[in-house]
C-alpha positions in Angstrom: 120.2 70.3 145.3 119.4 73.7 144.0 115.5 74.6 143.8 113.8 74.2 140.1 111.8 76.8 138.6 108.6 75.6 138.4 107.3 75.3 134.7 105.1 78.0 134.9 107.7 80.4 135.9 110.1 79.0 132.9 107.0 79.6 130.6 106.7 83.3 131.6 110.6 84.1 131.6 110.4 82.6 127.9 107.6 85.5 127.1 109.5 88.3 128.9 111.4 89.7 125.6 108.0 89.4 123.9 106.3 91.2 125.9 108.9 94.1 127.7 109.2 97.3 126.4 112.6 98.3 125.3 112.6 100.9 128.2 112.1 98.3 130.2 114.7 95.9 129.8 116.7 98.9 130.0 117.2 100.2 126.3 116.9 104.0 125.5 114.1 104.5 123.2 114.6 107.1 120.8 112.5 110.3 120.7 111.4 110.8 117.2 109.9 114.5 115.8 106.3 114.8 113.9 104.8 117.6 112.4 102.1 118.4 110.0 102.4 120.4 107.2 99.5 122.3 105.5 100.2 123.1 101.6 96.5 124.4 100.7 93.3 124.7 102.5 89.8 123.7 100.8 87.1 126.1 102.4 83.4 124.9 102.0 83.4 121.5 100.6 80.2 119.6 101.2 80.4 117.1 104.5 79.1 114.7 102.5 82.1 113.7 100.4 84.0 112.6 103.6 80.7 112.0 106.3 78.4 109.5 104.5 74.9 110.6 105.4 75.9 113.9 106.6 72.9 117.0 106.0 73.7 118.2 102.4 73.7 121.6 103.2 76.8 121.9 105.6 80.4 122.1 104.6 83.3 121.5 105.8 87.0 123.6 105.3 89.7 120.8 104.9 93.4 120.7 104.7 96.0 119.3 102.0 99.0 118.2 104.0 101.8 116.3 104.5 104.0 115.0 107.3 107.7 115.8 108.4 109.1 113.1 110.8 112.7 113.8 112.1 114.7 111.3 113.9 117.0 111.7 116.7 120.1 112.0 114.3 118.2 114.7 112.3 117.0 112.8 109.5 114.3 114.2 107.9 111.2 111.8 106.5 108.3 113.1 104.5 105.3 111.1 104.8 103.4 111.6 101.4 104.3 114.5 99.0 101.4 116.1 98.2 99.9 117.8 94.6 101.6 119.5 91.9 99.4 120.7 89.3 102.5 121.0 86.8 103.1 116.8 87.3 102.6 114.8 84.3 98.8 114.4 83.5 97.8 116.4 86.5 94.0 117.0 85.7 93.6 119.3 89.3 94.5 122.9 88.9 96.3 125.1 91.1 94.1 127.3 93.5 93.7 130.5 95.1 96.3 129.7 98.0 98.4 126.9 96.8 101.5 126.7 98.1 104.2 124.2 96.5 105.0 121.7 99.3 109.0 121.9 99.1 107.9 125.2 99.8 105.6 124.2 102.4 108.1 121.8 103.9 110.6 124.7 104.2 108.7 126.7 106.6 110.6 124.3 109.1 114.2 125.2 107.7 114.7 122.0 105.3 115.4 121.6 101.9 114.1 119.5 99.4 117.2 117.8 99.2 117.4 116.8 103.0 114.3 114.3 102.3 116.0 111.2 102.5 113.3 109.0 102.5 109.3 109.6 101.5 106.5 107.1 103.2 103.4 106.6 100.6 100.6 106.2 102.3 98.9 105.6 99.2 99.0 106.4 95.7 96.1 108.8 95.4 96.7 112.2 93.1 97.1 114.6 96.2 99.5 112.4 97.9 102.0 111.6 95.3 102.4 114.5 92.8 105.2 115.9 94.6 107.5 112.9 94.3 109.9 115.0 91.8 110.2 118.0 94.4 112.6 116.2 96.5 115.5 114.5 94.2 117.1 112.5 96.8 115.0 110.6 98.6 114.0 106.8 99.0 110.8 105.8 98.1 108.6 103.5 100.7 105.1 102.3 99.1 103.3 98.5 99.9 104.0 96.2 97.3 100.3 95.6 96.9 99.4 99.4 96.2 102.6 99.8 93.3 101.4 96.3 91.8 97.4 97.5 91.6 98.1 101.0 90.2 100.9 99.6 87.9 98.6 96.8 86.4 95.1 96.4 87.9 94.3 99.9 88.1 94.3 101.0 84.1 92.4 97.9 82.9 88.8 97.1 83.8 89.6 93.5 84.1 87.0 90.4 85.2 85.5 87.3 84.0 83.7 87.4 81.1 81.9 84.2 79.3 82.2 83.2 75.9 79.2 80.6 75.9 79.9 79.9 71.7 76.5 77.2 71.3 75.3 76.8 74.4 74.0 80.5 74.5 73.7 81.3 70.7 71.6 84.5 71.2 71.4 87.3 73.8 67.4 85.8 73.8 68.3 82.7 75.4 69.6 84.1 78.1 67.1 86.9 78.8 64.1 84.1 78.2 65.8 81.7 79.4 65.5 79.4 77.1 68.0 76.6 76.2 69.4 76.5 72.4 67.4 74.5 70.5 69.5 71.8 69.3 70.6 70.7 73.0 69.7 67.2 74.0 69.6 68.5 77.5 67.9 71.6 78.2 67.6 71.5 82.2 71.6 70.9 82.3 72.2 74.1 79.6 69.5 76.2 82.1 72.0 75.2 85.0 74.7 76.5 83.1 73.6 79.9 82.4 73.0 80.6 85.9 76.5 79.0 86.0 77.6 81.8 84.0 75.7 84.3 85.7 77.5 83.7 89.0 80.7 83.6 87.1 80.6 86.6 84.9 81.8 89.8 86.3 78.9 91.8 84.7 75.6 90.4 83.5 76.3 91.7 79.9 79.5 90.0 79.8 77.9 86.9 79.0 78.8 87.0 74.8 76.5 84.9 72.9 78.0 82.6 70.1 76.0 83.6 67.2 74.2 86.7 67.8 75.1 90.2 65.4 74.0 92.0 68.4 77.6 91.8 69.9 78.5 94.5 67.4 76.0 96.8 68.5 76.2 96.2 72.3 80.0 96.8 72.4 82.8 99.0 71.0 83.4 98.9 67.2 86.6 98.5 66.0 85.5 98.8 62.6 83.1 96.5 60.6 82.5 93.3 62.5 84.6 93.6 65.4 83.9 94.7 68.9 85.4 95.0 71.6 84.4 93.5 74.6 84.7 95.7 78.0 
């Protein structure tokens, strides 16, 4: 009869493709180009802004850049696509030095057009204004970044309380003081800090009877406000 492995030897030959390299269960592994491209240089920006804590008097020179990855069959990947003060709503300027970053990207012999895919690492101004420059790539962002900034990210949004009687003025709360007419005024207490914990901001606890409403938030004309 023909030896067994023993189980722990099973176990371990189970984990080899887990674990093995592709170079070593004997797979070429291709060789894959990066470089990093510069499109303008920020000279004497304080440290603080990127070092928390950092002496207030030093500075720092960075760099606005993007990255060029090339892949053994010459494919050509940009990995964000920098600023372009002529993008829709662009509020940044160009400065002394600027240099588009097809342009920039060209210093290494490829056109805009060659970009066949861009990787977003985010979807910060000076990472994405460029998108336009180079017409025939893919796009590659997380689905979590495109969902924030195409919802989340243009609306304040949170929890705010409409208490109606059981906070009828912005006094109850700040004395606090249960409404008058309650038949339980430990249990109405217990809410508000209920609604305290819940609320997103203190102030967005609305009161159900008080004119101060209109004068706290946004008029939208006689008697209404908004609330935000």
């Amino acid at each position: 009869m023909a030896p067994r492995p023993s189980p722990l030897l099973f176990s371990l030959l189970l984990l080899l493709p887990l674990f093995s390299s592709p170079a070593a269960i004997g797979q070429s592994v291709p060789e894959y180009e990066v470089y990093a491209i510069e499109y303008i240089s920020l000279p004497g920006l304080a440290l603080s802004r990127f070092l928390p804590g950092a002496d207030s008097s030093l500075t720092v020179d960075v760099s606005l850049m993007v990255w060029l990855i090339r892949d053994p069959d010459g494919r050509a990947v940009l990995v964000d696509t920098g600023y372009k003060p002529d993008a829709p709503n662009a509020t940044n300027p160009a400065v002394e030095g600027y240099l588009r970053p097809d342009k920039a990207v060209a210093k290494l012999g490829i056109s805009p057009e060659e970009i066949s895919d861009i990787v977003l690492t985010h979807l910060q101004w000076d990472h994405v204004d460029g998108l336009s420059l180079f017409p025939n790539a893919t796009i590659w962002v997380q689905r979590e970044e495109l969902e924030y900034y195409a919802a989340r990210a243009w609306q304040e949004g949170g929890t705010v309380i409409l208490t109606s009687d059981a906070v009828p003025l912005f006094a109850n709360l700040e004395s606090g003081v249960a409404n008058a007419t309650t038949f339980d005024a430990e249990s109405d207490l217990a809410a508000y800090d209920r609604m305290r914990e819940l609320a997103s901001k203190p102030e967005w606890i609305i009161p159900g009877h008080d004119r101060a409403v209109f004068e706290r938030f946004s008029s939208l004309g006689e008697g209404v406000a908004r609330i935000r």
